[in-house]
N, CA, C and O atoms as CSV, one atom per row, in Angstrom:
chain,resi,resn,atom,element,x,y,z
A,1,UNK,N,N,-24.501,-46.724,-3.942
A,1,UNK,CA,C,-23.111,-47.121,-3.802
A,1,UNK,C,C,-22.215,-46.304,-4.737
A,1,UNK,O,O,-21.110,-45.904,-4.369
A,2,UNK,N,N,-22.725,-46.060,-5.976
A,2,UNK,CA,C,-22.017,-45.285,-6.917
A,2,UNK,C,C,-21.382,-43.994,-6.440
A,2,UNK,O,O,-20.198,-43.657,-6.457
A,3,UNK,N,N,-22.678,-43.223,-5.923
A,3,UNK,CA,C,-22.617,-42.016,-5.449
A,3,UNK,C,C,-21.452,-41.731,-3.635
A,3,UNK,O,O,-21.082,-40.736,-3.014
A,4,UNK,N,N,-21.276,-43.363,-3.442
A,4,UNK,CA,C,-20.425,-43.102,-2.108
A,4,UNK,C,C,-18.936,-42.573,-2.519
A,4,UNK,O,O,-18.166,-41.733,-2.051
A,5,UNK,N,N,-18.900,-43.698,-3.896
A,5,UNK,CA,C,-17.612,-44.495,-4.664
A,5,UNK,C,C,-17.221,-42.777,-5.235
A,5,UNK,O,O,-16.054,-42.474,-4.987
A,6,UNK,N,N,-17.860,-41.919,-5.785
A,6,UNK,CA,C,-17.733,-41.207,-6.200
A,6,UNK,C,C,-17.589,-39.865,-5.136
A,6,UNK,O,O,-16.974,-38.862,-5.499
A,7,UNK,N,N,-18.038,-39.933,-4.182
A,7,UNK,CA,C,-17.517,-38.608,-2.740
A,7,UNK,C,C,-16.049,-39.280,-2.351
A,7,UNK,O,O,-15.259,-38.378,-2.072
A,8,UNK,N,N,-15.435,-40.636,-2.247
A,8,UNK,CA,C,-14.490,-40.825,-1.734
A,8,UNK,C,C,-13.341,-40.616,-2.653
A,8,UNK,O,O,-12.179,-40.768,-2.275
A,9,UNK,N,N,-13.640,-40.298,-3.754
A,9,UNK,CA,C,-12.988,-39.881,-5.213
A,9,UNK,C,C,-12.802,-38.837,-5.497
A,9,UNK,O,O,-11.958,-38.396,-6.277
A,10,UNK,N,N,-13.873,-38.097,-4.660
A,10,UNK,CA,C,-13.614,-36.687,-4.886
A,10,UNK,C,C,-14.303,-36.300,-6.169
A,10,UNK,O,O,-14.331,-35.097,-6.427
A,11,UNK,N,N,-14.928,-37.242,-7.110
A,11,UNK,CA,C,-15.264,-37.133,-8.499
A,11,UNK,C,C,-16.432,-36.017,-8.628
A,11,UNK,O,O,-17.516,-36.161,-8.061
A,12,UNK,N,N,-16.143,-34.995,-9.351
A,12,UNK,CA,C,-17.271,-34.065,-9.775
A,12,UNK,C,C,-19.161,-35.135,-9.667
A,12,UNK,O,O,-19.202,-36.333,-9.945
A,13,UNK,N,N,-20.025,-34.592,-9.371
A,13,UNK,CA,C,-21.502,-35.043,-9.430
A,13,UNK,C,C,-21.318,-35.001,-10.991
A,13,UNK,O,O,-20.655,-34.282,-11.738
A,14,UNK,N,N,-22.233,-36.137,-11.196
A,14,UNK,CA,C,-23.121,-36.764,-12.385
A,14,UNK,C,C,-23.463,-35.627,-13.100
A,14,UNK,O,O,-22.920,-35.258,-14.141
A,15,UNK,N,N,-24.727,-34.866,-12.297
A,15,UNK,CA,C,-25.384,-34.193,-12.177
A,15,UNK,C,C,-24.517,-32.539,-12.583
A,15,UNK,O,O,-25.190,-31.509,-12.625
A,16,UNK,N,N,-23.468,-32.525,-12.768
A,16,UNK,CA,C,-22.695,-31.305,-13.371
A,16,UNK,C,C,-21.828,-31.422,-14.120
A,16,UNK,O,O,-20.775,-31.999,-13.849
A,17,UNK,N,N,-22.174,-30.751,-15.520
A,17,UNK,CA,C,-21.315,-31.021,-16.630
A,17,UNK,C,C,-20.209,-29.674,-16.477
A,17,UNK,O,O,-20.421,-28.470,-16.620
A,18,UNK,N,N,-19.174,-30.289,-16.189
A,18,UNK,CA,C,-18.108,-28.775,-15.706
A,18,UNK,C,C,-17.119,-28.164,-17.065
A,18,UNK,O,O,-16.085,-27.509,-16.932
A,19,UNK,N,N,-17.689,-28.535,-18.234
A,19,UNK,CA,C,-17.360,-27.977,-19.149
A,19,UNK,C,C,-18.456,-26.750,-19.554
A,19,UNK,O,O,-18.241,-25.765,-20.260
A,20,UNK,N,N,-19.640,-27.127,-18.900
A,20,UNK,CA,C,-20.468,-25.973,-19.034
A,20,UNK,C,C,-20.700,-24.951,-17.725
A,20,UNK,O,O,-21.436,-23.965,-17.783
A,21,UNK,N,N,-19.937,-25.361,-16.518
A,21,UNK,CA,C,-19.958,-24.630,-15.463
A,21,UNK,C,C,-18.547,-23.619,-16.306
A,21,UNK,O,O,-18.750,-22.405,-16.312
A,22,UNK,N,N,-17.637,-23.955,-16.758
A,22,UNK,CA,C,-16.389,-23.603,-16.945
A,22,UNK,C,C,-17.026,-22.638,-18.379
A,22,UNK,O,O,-16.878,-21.435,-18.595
A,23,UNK,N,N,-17.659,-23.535,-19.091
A,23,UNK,CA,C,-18.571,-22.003,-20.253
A,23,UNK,C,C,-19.211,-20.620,-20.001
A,23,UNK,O,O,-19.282,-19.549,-20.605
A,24,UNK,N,N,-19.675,-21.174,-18.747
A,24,UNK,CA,C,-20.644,-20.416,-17.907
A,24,UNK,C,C,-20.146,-19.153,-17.372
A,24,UNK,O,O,-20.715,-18.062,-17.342
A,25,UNK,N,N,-18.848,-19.526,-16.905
A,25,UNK,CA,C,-17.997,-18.609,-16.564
A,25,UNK,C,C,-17.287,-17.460,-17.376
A,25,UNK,O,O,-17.138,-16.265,-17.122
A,26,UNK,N,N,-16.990,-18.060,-18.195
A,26,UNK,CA,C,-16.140,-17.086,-19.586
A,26,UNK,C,C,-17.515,-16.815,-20.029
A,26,UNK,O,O,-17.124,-15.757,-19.537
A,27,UNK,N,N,-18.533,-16.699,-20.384
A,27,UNK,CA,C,-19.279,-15.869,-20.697
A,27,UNK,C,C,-19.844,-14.494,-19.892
A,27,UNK,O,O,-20.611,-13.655,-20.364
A,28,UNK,N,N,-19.181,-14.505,-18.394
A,28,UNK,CA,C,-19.539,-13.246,-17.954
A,28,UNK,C,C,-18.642,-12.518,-18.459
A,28,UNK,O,O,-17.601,-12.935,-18.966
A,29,UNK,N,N,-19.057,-11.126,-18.336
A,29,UNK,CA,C,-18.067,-9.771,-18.828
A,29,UNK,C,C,-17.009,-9.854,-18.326
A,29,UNK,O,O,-17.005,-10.140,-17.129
A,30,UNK,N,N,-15.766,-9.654,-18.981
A,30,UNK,CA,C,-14.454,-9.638,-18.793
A,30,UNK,C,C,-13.601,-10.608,-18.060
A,30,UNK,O,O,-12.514,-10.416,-17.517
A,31,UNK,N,N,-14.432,-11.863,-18.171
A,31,UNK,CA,C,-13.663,-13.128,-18.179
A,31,UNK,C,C,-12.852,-13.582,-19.210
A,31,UNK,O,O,-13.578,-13.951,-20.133
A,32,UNK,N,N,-11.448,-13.750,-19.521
A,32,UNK,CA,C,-10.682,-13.662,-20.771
A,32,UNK,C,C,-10.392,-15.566,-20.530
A,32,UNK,O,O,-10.432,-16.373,-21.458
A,33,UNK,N,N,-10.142,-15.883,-19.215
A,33,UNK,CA,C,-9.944,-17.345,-18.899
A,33,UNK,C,C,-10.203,-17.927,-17.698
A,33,UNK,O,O,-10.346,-17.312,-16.641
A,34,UNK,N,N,-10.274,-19.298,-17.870
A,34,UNK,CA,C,-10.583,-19.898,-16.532
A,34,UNK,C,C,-9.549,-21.306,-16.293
A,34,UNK,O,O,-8.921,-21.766,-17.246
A,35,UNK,N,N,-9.474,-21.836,-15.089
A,35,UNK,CA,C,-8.438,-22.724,-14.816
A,35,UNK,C,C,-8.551,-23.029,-13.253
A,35,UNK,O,O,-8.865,-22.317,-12.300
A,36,UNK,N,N,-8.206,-24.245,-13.354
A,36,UNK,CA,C,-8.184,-24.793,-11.895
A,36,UNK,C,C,-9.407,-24.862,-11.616
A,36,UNK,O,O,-9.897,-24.174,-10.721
A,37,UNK,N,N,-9.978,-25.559,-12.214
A,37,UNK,CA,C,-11.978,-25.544,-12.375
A,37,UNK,C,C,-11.724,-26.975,-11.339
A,37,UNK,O,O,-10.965,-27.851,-11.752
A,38,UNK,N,N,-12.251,-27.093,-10.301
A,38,UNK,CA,C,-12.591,-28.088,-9.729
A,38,UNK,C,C,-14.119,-28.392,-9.091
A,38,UNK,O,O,-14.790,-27.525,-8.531
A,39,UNK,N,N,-14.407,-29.346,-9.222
A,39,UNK,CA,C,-15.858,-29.476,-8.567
A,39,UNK,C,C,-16.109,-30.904,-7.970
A,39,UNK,O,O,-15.702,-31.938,-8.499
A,40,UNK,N,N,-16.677,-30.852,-7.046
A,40,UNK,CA,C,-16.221,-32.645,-5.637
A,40,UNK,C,C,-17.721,-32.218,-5.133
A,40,UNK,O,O,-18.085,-31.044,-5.052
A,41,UNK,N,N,-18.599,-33.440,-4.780
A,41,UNK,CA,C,-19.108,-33.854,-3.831
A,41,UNK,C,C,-19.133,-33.292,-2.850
A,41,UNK,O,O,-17.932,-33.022,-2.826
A,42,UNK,N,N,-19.688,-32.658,-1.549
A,42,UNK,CA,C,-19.443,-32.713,-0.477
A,42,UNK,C,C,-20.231,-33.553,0.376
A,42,UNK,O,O,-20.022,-33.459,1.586
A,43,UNK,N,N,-21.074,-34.335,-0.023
A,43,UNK,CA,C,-22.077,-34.990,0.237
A,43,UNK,C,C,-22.783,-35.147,-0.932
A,43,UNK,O,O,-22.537,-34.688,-2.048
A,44,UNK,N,N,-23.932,-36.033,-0.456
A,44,UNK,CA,C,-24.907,-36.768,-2.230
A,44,UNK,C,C,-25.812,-35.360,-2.343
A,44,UNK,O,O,-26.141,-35.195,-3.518
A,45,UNK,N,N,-26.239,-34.447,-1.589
A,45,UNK,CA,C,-26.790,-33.142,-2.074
A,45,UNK,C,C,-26.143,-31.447,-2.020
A,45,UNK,O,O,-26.748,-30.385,-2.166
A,46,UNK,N,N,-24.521,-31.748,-1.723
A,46,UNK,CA,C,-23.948,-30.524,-1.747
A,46,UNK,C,C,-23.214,-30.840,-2.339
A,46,UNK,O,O,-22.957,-32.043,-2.390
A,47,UNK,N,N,-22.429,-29.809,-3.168
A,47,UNK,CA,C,-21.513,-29.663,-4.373
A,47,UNK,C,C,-20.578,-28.490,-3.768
A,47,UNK,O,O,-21.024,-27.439,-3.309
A,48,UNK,N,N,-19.151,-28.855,-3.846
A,48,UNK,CA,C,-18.330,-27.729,-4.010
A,48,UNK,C,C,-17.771,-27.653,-4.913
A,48,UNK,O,O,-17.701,-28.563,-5.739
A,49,UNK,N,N,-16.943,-26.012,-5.064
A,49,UNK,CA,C,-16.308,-25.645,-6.199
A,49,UNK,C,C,-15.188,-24.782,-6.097
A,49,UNK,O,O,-15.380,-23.729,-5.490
A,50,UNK,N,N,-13.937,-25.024,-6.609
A,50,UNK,CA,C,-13.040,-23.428,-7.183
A,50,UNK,C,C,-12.327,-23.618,-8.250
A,50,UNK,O,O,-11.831,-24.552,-8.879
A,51,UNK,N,N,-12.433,-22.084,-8.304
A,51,UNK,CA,C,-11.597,-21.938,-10.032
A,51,UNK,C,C,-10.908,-20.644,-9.500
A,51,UNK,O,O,-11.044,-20.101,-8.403
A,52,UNK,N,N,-10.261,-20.351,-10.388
A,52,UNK,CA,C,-9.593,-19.120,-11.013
A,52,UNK,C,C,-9.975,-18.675,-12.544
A,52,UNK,O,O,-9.905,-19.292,-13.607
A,53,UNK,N,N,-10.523,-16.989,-12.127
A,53,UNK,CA,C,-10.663,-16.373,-13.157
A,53,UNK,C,C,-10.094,-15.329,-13.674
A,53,UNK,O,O,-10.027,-14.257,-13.073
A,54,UNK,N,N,-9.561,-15.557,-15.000
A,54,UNK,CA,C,-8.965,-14.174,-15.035
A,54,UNK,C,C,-9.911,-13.396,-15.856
A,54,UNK,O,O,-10.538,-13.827,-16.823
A,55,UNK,N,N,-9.964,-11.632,-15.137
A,55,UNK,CA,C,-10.963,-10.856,-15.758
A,55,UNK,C,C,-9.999,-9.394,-15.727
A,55,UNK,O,O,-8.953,-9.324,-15.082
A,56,UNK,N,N,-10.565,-8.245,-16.554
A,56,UNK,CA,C,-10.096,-7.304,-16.534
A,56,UNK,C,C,-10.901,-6.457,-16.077
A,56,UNK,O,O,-10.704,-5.419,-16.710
A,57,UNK,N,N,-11.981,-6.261,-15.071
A,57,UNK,CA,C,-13.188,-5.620,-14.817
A,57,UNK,C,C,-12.453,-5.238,-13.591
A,57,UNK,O,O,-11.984,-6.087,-12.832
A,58,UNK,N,N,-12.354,-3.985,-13.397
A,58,UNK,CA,C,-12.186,-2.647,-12.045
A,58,UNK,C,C,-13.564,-3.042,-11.025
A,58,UNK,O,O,-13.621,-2.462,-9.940
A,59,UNK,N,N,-14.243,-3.655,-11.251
A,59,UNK,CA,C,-15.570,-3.997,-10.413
A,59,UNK,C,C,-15.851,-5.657,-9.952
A,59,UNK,O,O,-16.840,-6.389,-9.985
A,60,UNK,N,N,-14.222,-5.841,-9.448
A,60,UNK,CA,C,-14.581,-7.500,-8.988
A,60,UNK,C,C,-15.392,-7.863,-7.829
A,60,UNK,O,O,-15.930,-8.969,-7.791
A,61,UNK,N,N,-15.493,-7.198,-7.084
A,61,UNK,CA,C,-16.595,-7.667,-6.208
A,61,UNK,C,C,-17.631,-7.900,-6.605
A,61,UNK,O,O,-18.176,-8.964,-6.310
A,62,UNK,N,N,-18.351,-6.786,-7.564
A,62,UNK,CA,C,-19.531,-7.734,-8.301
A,62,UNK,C,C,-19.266,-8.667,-9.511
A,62,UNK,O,O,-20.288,-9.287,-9.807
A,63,UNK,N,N,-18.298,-8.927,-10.228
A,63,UNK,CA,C,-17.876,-10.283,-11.168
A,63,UNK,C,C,-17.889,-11.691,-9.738
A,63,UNK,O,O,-18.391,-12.796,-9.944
A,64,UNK,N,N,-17.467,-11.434,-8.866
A,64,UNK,CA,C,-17.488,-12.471,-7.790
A,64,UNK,C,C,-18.951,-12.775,-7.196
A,64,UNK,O,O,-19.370,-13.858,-6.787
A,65,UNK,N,N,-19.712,-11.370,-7.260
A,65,UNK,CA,C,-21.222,-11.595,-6.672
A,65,UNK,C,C,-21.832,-12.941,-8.104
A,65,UNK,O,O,-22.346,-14.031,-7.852
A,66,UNK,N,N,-21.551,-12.382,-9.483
A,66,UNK,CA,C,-22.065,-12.852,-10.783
A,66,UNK,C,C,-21.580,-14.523,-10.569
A,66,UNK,O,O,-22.289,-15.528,-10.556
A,67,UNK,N,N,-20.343,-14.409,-10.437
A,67,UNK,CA,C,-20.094,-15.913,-10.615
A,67,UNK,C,C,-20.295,-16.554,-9.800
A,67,UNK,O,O,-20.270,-17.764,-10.025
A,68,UNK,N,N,-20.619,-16.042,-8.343
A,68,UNK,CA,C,-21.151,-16.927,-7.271
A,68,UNK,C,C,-22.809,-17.206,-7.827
A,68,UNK,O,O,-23.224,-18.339,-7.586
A,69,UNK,N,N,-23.408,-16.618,-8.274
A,69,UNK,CA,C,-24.899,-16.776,-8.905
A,69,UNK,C,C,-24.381,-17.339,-9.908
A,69,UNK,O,O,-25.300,-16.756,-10.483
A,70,UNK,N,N,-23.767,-17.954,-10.805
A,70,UNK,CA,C,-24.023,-18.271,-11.566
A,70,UNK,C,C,-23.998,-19.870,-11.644
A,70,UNK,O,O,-24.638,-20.543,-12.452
A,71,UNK,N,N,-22.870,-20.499,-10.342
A,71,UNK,CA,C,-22.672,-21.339,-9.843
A,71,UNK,C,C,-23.731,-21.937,-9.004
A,71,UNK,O,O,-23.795,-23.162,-8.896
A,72,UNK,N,N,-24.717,-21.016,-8.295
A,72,UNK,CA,C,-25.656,-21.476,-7.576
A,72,UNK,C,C,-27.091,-21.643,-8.235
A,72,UNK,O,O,-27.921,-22.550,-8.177
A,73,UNK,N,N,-27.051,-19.980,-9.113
A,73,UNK,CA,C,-28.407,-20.851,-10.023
A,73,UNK,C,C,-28.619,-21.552,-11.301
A,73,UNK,O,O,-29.556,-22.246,-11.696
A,74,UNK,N,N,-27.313,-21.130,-11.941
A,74,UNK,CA,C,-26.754,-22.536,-13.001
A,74,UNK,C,C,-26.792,-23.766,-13.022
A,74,UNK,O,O,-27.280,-24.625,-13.757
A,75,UNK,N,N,-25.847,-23.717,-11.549
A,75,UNK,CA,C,-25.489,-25.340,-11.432
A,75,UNK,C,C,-25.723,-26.199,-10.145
A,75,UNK,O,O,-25.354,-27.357,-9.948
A,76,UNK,N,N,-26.547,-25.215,-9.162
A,76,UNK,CA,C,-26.693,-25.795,-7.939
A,76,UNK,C,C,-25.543,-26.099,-7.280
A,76,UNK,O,O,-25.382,-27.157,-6.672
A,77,UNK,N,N,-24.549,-25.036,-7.384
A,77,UNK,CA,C,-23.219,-25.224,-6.312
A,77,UNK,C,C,-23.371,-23.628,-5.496
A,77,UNK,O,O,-23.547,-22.461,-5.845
A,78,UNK,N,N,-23.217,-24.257,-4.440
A,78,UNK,CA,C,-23.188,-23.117,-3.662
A,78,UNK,C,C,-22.305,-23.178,-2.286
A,78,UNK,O,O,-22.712,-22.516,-1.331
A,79,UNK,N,N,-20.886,-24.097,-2.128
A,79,UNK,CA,C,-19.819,-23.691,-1.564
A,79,UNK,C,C,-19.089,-23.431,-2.410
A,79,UNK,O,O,-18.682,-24.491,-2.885
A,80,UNK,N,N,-18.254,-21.791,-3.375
A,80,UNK,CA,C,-17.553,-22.118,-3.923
A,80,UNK,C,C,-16.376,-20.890,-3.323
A,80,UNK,O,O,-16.666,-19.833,-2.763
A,81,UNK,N,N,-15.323,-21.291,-3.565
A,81,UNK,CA,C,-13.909,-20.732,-3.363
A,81,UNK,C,C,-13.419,-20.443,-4.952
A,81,UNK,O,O,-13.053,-21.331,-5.722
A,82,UNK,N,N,-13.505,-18.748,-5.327
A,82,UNK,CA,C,-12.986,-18.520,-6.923
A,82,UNK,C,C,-11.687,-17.632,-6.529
A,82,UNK,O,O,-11.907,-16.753,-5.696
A,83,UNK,N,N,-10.826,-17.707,-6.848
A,83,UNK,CA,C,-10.072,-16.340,-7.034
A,83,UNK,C,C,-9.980,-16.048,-8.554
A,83,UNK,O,O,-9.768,-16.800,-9.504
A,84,UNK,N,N,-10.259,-14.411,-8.463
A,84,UNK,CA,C,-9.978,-13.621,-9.411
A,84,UNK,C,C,-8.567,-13.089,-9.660
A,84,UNK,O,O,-7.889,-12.664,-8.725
A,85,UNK,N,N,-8.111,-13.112,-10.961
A,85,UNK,CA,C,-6.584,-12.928,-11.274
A,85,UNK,C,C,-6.798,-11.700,-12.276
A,85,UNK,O,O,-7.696,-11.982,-13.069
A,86,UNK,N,N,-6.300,-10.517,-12.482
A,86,UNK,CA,C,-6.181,-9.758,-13.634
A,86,UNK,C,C,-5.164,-9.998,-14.670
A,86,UNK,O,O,-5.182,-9.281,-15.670
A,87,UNK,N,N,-4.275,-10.927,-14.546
A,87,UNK,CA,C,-2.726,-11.299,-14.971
A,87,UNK,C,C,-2.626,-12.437,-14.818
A,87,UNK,O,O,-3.318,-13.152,-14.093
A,88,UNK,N,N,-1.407,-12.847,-15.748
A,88,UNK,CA,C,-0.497,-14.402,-15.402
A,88,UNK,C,C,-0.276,-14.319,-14.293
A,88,UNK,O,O,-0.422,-13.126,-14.026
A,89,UNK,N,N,0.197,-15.227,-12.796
A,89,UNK,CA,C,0.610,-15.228,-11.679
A,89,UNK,C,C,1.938,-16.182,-12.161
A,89,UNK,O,O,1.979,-17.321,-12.627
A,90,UNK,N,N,3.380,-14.849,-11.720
A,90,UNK,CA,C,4.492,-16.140,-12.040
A,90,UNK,C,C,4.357,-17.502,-11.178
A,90,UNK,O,O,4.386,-18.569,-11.792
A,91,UNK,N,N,4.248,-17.497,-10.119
A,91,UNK,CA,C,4.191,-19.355,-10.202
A,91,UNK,C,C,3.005,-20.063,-10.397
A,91,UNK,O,O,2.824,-21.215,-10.002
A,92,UNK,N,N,2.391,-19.545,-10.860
A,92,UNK,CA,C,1.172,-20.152,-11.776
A,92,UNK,C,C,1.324,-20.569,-13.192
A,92,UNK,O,O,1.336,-19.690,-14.055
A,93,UNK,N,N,1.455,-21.960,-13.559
A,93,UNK,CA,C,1.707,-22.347,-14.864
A,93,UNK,C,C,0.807,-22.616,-16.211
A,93,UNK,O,O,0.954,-22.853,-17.410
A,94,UNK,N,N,-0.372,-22.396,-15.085
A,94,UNK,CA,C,-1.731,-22.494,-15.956
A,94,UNK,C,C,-2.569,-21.277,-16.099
A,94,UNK,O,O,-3.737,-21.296,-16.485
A,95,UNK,N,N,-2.008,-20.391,-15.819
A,95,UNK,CA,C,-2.454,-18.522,-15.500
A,95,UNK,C,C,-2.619,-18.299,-16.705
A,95,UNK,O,O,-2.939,-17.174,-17.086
């Protein structure tokens, strides 16, 4: 019942501490920040995810390959939606 109470909530899984998915992240190369870290249920055995990262790496397609692995063999999420930012985005207040 917990676990229903918690998909209709949208509430991150038990099972993922998203201060360490969100660590996880700024520790790859040329991650300077992260934001808009979200993580929901999609069911009691799938997990989704997106964030925004900002990085300064000329090679984002593979920072996107890294953080998609890092999400899947880290944390067992493997729908995730990231965008990469090199900059503040003006209507972004949390950039």
């Amino acid at each position: 019942l917990k676990d229903s109470v918690n998909l209709a909530l949208d509430a991150a899984p038990a099972s993922v501490d998203v201060a360490s998915v969100k660590a996880a992240f700024l520790a790859l190369p040329g991650v300077s920040a992260v934001h808009d870290l979200h993580v929901w249920g999609l069911s009691t055995t799938d997990t989704a995810l997106t964030a925004h990262l900002v990085h300064d790496r000329p090679d984002a397609d593979v920072l996107l390959a890294e953080a998609q692995k890092v999400a899947k063999t880290g944390f067992g999420i493997a729908h995730t939606t990231l965008q990469l930012e090199t900059g503040a985005l003006p209507d972004c207040p949390d950039c």
